[in-house]
Every structure is written in C-alpha cells, then in structure tokens.
N, C-alpha and C positions, 0 to 999 in steps of 0.2 A: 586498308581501312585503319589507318594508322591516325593519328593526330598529336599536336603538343599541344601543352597546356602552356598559361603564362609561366610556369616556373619551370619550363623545360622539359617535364616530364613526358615520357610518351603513354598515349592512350589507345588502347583497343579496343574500335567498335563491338559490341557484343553480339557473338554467333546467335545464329538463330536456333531455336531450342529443338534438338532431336529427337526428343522424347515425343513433342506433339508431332512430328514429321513417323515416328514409328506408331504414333497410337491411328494416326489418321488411316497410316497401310494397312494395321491391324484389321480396322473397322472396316475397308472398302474390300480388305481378302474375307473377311465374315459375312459381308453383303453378298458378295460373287459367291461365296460357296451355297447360300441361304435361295438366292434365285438360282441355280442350277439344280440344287436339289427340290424347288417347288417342281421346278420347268419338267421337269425329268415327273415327278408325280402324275403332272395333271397328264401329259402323254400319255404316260401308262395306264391311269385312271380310264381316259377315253378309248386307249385302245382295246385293254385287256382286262380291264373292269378290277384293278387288283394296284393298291401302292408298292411303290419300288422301295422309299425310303422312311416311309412313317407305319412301323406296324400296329399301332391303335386303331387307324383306320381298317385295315386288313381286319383285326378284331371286332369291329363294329362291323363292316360286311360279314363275316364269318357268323356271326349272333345272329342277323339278320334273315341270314338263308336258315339256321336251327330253326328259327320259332314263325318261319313260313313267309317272313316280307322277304321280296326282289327288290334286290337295292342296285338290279340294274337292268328293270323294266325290261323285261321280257326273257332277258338270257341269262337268268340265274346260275352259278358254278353250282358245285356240289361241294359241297362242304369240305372234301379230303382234298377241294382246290386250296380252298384258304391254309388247311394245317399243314399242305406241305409247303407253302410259300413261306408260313411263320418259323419253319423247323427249319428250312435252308437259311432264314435269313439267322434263326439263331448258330449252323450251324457253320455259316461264313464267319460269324463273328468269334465264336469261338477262335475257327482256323486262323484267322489274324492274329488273335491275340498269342498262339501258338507261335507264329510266325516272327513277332515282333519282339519276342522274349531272348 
C-alpha cells in the first residue's frame, strides 16, 4: 500500500483505525453479555418464579407476597424464598470479591 509522489517520496496508505475496530468488539461483547443475562432471567422468571440476575426484581416479588398480592398467580413462594435467594446472591458476591483479591 505503498505509492510515490511526483517528487519521489514514498507514501503510506493509512491503517485503518483500531480504536473503532476495539470499540465495536467492546459493544457487540456488551450486547452478548446484556442478552444472556436477560435470556437466562426470563427462564427462570418462567420456571421458578424468581430472577437469577436482577435482584430488584426478586425485591419487588418479595414485597408483593409481605402485603398479600401473588405475583405468580396462583403459586406464591413464602417469603424466606425471596430472602434466601437475595442473601445467596449477596453472599456469592461477596465470595468473588474474596476471591478476585
């Protein structure tokens, strides 16, 4: 990708920029992580009536069963479902961060 000019010099095409080649991988590994972790939700939402990765949600069912609504029509948890699901997930996170130290 070379060329001369009239005055002999040589010239070199310009690379193509790495930066938007690294920003674009950034974005499409953010996408891929963003729909695994929905996909991975809604499964468990439908099977087990309980989020895997979002515990506001788990917070918002947990309130739900406290003050008497079924927020899964018919087969409501009991309540010590929701807090030990919120205490393990705090209590994996912790252990990672343990881990990664």
């Amino acid at each position: 990708l070379e060329r001369r000019t009239l005055a002999g010099c040589i010239v070199r095409a310009p690379m193509p920029s790495s930066d938007s080649r690294l920003w674009a991988s950034h974005v499409m590994t953010a996408m891929s992580f963003a729909f695994v972790a929905g996909y991975v939700d809604v499964c468990s939402v439908s099977k087990w009536k309980v989020f895997v990765t979002m515990m506001s949600g788990n917070v918002i069912f947990m309130g739900r069963v406290m003050f008497g609504s079924d927020p899964s029509k018919g087969q409501p948890h009991d309540l010590m479902y929701y807090v030990i699901v919120i205490f393990c997930f705090i209590g994996g996170s912790f252990l990672w961060g343990l881990v990664e130290r």
